[in-house]
C-alpha positions, 0 to 999 in steps of 0.5 A: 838812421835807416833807410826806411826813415830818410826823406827821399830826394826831390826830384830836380829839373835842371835849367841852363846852369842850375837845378830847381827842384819840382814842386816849386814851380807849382808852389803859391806862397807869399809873406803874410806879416801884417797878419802874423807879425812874425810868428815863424820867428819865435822859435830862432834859427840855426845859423852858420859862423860866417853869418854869426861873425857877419851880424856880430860885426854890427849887433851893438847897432842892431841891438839898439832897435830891441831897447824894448826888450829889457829881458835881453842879455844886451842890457845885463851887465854879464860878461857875455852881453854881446853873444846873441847865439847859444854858445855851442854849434851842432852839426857846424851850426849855431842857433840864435837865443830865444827869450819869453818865446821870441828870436832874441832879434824880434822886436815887441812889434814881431818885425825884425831888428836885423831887417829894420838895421838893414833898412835904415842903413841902405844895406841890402837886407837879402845879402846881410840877414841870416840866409834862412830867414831871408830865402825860407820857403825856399834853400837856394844854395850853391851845391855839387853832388859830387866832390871836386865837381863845379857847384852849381845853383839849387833851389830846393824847399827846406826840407823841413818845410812840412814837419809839425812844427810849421804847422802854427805858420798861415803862410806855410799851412794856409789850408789850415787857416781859412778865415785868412784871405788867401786868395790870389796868392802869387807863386813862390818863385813871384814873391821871392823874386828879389831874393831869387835874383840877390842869389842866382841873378836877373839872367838865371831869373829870367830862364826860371821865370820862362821855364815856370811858364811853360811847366806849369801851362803843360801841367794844366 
């Protein structure tokens, strides 16, 4: 790739110990899935192998909330019944199936089977479910810059945030959707606030809710 072509880095605002990067702060979001039931999960997720071997553990359980699914590998007498991933990683990474355009963990109400297990078993879904699904819009991800240096928390947008193939999502692209009620809608920081503190915990949410406050009142 060239140098003409690649994404230049976002600009970052560091915060105590961590770094955010700057459009988050001025960025409202929140989930809408009672008007879209999930339709930024139709197309699957890449995932690592810590998180494939950590739902792999459980996936005869989390199966169980896709009964009604009967095109999945889970109720075929293969030998394979269990791998809920293509088989072969790209970049590190594995990606989950899709079948009849759908997660293969979607259940037919668009909610996620992942999730329900979570919820049902007094698992903390932010720690167990895979990290993309749980954080998007945001990557929150212990990183250093420099090789042997200390990692330190970073809150960027996923840098696929804005690519074409998001454009089908409301709550990502709610300019293009105007008959829904967006409206009121919280900043990002507000409405993944479980999510943020699950990560980088309440002391760092606290400085990142205060410094918002202020960048946003001087941004006015």
């Amino acid at each position: 790739m060239g140098e003409s072509s690649k994404k230049p880095e976002p600009e970052m605002v560091r915060i105590g110990d961590f770094f955010v990067q700057k459009e988050i702060f001025s960025m409202k979001w929140d989930c809408e899935f009672r008007t879209t039931k999930g339709i930024c999960c139709r197309d699957g997720c890449w995932i690592k192998l810590k998180e494939k071997q950590r739902v792999a553990g459980k996936i005869q359980e989390i199966a169980e909330y896709l009964r009604d699914r009967p095109e999945l590998p889970f109720w075929q007498p293969i030998r394979w019944k269990w791998a809920y991933c293509d088989p072969k990683p790209e970049d590190a990474e594995y990606h989950t199936k899709v079948l009849n355009d759908k997660c293969i963990f979607t259940m037919t109400n668009g909610s996620c089977a992942i999730h329900a297990y979570c919820l049902d078993n007094g698992i903390p879904w932010e720690s167990f479910k895979f990290n993309i699904c749980v954080t998007w819009p945001l990557d929150i991800q212990l990183w250093s810059a420099v090789e042997g240096e200390k990692e330190a928390w970073n809150l960027w947008l996923f840098q696929d945030l804005y690519n074409e193939e998001w454009n089908h999502c409301p709550c990502t692209r709610p300019e293009r959707f105007p008959s829904f009620n967006h409206n009121g809608r919280p900043s990002v920081i507000e409405s993944m606030k479980s999510t943020i503190i699950n990560r980088i915990g309440p002391e760092r949410y606290t400085q990142l809710i205060a410094f918002a406050q202020c960048y946003n009142k001087q941004s006015n």
